[in-house]
C-alpha positions as CSV (number, residue, x, y, z in Angstrom):
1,X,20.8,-12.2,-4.2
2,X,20.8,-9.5,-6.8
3,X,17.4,-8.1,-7.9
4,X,16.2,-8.1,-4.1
5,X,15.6,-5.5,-1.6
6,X,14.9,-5.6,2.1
7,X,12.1,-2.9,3.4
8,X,12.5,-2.3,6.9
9,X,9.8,-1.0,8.0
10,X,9.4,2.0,11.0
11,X,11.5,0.3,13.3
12,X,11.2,3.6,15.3
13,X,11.8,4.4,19.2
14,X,8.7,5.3,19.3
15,X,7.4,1.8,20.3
16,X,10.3,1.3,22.6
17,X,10.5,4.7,24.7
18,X,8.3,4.6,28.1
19,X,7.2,8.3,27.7
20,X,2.9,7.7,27.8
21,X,1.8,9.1,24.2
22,X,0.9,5.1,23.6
23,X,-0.7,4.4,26.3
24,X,-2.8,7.8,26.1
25,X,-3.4,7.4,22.8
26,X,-4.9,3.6,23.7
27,X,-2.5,1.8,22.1
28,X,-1.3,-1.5,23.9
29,X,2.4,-2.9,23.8
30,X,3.6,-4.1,20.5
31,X,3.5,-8.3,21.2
32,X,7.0,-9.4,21.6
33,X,8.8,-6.3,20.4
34,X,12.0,-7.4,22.3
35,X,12.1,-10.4,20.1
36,X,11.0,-9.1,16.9
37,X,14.0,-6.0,17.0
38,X,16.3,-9.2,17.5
39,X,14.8,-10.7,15.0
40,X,15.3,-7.1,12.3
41,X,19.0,-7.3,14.2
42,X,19.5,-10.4,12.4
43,X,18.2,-10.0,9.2
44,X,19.4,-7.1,8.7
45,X,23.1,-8.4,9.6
46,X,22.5,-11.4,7.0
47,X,21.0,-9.4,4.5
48,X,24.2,-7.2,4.2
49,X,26.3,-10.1,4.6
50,X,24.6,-11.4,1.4
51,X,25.0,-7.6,-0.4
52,X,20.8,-7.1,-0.4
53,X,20.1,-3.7,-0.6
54,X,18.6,-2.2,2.8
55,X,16.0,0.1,2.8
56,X,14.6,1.6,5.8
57,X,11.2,3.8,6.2
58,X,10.5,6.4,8.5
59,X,7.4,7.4,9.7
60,X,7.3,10.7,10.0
61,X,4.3,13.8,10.6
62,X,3.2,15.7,7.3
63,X,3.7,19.5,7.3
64,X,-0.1,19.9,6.6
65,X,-0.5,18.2,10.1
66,X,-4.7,17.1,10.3
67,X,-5.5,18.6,6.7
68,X,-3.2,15.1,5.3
69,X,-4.5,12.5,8.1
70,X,-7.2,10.3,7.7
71,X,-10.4,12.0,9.2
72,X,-11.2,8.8,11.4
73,X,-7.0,9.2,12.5
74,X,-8.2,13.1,13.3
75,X,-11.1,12.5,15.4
76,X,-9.2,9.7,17.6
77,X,-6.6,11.9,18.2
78,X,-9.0,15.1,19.3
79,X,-10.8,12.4,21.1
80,X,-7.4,12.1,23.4
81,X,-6.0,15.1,23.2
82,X,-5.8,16.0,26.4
83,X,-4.7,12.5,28.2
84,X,-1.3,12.9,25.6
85,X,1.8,14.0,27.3
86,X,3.2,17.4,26.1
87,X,6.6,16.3,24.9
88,X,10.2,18.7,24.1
89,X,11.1,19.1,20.8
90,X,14.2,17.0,21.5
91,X,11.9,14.3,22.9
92,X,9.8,14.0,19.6
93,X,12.7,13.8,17.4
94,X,13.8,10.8,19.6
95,X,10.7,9.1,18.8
96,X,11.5,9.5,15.4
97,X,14.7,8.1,15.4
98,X,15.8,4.4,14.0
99,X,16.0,1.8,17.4
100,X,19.9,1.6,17.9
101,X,19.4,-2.2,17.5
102,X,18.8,-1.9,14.1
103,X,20.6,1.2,13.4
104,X,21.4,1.9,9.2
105,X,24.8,1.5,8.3
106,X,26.1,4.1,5.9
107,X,25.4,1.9,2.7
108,X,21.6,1.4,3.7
109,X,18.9,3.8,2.5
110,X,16.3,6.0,4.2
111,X,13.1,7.5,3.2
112,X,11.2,9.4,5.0
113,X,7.4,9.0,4.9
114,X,4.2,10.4,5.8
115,X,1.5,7.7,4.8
116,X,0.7,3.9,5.8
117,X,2.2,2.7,2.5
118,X,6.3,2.9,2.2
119,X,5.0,3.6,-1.6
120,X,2.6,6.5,-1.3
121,X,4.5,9.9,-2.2
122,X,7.9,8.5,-1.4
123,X,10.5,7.8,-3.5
124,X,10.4,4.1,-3.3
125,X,9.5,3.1,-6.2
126,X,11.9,4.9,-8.3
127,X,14.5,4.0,-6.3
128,X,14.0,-0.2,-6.7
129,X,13.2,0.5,-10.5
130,X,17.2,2.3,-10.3
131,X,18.3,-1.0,-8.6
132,X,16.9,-3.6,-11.1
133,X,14.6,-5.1,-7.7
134,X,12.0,-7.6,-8.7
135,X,11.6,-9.3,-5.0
136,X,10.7,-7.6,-1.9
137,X,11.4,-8.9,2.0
138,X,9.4,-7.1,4.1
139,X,10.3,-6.4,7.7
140,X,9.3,-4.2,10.4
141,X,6.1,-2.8,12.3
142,X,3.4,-2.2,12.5
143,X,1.8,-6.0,11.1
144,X,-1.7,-4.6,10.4
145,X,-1.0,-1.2,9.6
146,X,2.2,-0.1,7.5
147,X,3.6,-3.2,6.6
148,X,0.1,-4.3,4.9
149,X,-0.5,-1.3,3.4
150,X,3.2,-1.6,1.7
151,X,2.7,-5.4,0.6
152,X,-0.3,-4.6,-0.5
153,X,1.1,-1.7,-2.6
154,X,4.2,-3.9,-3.6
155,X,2.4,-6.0,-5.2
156,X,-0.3,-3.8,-7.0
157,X,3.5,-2.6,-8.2
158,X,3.8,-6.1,-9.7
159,X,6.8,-7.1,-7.0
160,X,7.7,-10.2,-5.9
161,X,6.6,-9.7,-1.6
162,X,7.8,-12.2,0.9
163,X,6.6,-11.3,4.6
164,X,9.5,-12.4,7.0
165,X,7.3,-13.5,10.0
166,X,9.0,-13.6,12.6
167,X,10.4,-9.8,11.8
168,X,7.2,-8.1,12.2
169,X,4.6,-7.6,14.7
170,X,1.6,-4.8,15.9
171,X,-0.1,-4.2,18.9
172,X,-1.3,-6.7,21.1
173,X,-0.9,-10.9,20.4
174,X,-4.7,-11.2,18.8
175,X,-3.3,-10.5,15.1
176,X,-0.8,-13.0,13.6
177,X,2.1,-12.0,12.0
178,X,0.8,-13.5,9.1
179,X,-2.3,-11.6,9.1
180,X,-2.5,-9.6,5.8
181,X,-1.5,-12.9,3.9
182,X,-4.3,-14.6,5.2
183,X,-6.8,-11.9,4.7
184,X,-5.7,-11.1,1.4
185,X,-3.2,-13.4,-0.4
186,X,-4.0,-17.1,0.3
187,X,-5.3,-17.3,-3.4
188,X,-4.0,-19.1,-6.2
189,X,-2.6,-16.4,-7.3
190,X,-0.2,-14.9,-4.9
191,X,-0.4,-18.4,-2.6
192,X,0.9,-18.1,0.6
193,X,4.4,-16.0,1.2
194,X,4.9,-15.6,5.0
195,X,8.1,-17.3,6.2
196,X,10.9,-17.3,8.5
197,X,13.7,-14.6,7.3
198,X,16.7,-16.8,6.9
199,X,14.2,-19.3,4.8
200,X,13.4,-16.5,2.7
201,X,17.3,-15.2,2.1
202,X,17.7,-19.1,0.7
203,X,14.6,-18.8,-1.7
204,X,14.9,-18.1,-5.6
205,X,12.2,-15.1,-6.5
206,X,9.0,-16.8,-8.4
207,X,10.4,-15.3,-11.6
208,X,13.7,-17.3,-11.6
209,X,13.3,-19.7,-13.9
């Protein structure tokens, strides 16, 4: 599908690893995490299988620490401080690392970032300009948090976004996967983009004539 890209988004072991930084932190389980990294297996399998270029992001902590977070991230985090397991240096850079299940392959891409949005100070965008991409499938987590914040910047970037719903997910079953199309995109406009993943490998970007 030339002029596509797949954004896999912060598919990190940090959702997956039992160490107690989520649950001190007040974070509850992502919903059906088990099924959505299945889900990113797949995909990602059919996506090289059909020569899509794969793009991973990776959420990583800014060298400015709390002088680049979002005040309201700051006082949350001072808040709980002292309920958050003091972790190794080794066990940190675990969190960080790509879930095995959905390990890169040496053709895919990764970018490092610091942000919500897989565009802000990254390299992303100069990247999919150097590949020709028009259309965008969006994978990843968390539904509400990262992966809104890049469709929402995709398409301010004028891409083509389709949200592969059953790839994605975010704490807790009250927020659909579909979420930020709802809130957002059910317009004439943009219409309504959430689908399956192996629907969305099969459909022809808007601009196709």
């Amino acid at each position: 599908m030339a002029g596509t890209a797949l954004l896999m988004i912060d598919m990190q072991t940090g959702y997956t690893v039992d160490d107690g930084v989520r649950d001190a932190l007040g974070w509850p389980p992502i919903w059906r995490l088990d099924t959505v990294i299945a889900e990113c297996a797949e995909l990602l399998t059919a996506a090289r299988l059909a020569r899509i270029p794969v793009i991973y992001s990776k959420q990583m902590g800014s060298p400015a620490g709390s002088l680049a977070m979002n005040p309201r991230a700051v006082r949350h985090m001072q808040s709980r401080q002292s309920r958050v397991p003091v972790l190794s240096a080794a066990q940190q850079e675990y969190r960080r690392e790509i879930i095995e299940a959905v390990a890169p392959t040496p053709e895919d891409l990764i970018l490092e970032k610091t942000r919500h949005s897989f565009f802000a100070y990254t390299e992303l965008d100069p990247v999919l300009r150097s590949l020709a991409i028009q259309r965008l499938i969006v994978a990843g987590l968390q539904t509400n948090v990262c992966v809104e914040a890049t469709v929402r910047a995709a398409l301010e970037r004028n891409y083509d976004v389709a949200l592969a719903e059953d790839a994605v997910s975010t704490d807790g079953p009250d927020l659909p996967a579909d979420a930020p199309w709802d809130r957002a995109f059910t317009t004439p406009n943009y219409g309504r983009n959430p689908n399956y993943w192996n629907e969305l490998l099969d459909a022809p970007s808007p601009r196709t004539p």
